[in-house]
C-alpha positions as CSV (number, residue, x, y, z in Angstrom):
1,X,-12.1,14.1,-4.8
2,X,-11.1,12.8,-1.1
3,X,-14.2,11.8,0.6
4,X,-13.1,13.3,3.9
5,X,-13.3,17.0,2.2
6,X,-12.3,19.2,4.0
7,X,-9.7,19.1,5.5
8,X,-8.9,21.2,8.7
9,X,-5.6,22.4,8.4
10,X,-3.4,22.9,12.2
11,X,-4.1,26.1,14.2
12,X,-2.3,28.9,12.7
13,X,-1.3,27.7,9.5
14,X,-2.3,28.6,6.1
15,X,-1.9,26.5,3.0
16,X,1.8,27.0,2.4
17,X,2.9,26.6,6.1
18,X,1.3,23.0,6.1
19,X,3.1,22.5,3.0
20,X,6.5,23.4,4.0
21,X,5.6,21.4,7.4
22,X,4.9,18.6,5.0
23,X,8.2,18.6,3.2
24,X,10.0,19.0,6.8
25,X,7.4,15.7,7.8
26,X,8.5,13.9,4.9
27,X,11.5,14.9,4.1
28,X,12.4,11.8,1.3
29,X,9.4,11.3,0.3
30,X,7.6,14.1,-0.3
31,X,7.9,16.9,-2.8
32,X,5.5,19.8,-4.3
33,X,5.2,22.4,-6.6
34,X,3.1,25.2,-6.4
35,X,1.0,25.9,-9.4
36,X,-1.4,28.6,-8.3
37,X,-1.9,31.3,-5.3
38,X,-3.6,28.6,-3.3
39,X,-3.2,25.6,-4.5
40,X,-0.1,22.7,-4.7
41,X,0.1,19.6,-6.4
42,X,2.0,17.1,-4.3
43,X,3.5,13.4,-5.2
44,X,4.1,11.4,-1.8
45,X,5.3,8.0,-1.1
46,X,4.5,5.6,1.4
47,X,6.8,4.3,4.0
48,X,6.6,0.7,3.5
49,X,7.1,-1.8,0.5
50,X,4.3,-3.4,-0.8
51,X,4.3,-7.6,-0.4
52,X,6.1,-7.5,-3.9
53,X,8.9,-4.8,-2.8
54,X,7.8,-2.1,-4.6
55,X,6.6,1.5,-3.1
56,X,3.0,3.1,-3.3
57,X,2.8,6.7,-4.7
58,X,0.3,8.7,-4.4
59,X,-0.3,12.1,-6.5
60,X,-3.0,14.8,-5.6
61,X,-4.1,18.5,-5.8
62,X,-4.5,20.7,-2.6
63,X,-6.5,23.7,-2.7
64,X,-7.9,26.1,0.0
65,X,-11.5,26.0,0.3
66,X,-11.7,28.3,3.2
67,X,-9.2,30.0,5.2
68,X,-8.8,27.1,7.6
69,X,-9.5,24.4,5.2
70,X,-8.5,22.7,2.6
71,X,-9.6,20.3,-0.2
72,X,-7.6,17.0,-2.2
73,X,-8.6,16.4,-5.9
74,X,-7.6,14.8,-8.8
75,X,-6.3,11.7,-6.7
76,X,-3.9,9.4,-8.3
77,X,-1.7,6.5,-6.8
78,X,0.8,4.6,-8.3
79,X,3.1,1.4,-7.5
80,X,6.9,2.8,-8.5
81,X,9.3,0.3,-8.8
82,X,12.3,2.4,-8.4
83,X,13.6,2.9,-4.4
84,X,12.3,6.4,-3.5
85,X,15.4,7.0,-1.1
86,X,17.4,7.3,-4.1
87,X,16.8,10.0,-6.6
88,X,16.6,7.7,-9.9
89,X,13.1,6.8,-10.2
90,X,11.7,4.5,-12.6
91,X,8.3,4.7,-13.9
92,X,5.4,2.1,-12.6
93,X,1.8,1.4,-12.9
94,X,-0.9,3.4,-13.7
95,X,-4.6,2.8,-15.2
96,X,-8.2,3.0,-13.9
97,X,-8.6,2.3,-10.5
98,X,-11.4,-0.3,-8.9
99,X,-12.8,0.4,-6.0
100,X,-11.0,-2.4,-4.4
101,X,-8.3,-0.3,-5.5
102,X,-9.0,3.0,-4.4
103,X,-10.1,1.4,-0.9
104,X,-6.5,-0.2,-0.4
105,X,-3.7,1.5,-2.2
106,X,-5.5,4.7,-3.2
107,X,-6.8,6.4,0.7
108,X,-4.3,4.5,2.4
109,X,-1.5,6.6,0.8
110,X,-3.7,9.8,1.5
111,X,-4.5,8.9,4.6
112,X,-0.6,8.5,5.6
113,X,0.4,11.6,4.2
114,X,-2.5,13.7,6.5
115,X,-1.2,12.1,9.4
116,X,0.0,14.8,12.1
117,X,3.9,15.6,12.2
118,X,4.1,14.3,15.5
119,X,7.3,12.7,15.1
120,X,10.2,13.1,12.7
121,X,11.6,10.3,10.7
């Protein structure tokens, strides 16, 4: 689960407006599928390489938990090896996750995709 559960969604939009806002937001790097009435499962990748020159992924869940909110679970991040601007992508690394871990590549990669549409990229 996300520790800052939940989250607020912007005035006037339900759970699939903020989604489709999110694909417009994201546009290369951001894809999701809906897999219930209410509920999304999204993949997103970071902006910037990692020192090594690899991107962070991260994978979560999105439900509605009230009308104006929703909640992230099942929280996953990986480090993909593949350029995410082109639309080959390798696998990359995956396995239990410290809390060094979750701290630093983990919320990070959450905490960018939450981040208000204020400008376009």
């Amino acid at each position: 689960m996300y520790p800052k559960n939940p989250v607020t969604l912007p005035e006037g939009m339900d759970i699939h407006q903020w989604m489709d806002a999110k694909e417009k937001q994201f546009q290369e790097r951001f894809g999701s599928r809906q897999i219930g009435e209410e509920e999304y499962k999204f993949n997103f990748f970071r902006k910037n390489l990692t020192s090594f020159g690899s991107y962070i992924s991260c994978t979560a869940m999105v439900r509605n938990s009230t009308a104006k909110q929703v909640e992230l679970y099942n929280l996953v991040s990986m480090v993909n090896y593949a350029d995410y601007t082109k639309f080959m992508r390798k696998g990359g690394d995956l396995g239990p996750m410290s809390e060094k871990e979750r701290t630093e590549i983990l919320l990070p990669c959450i905490e960018e995709f939450l981040e208000s549409p204020q400008t376009k990229e």
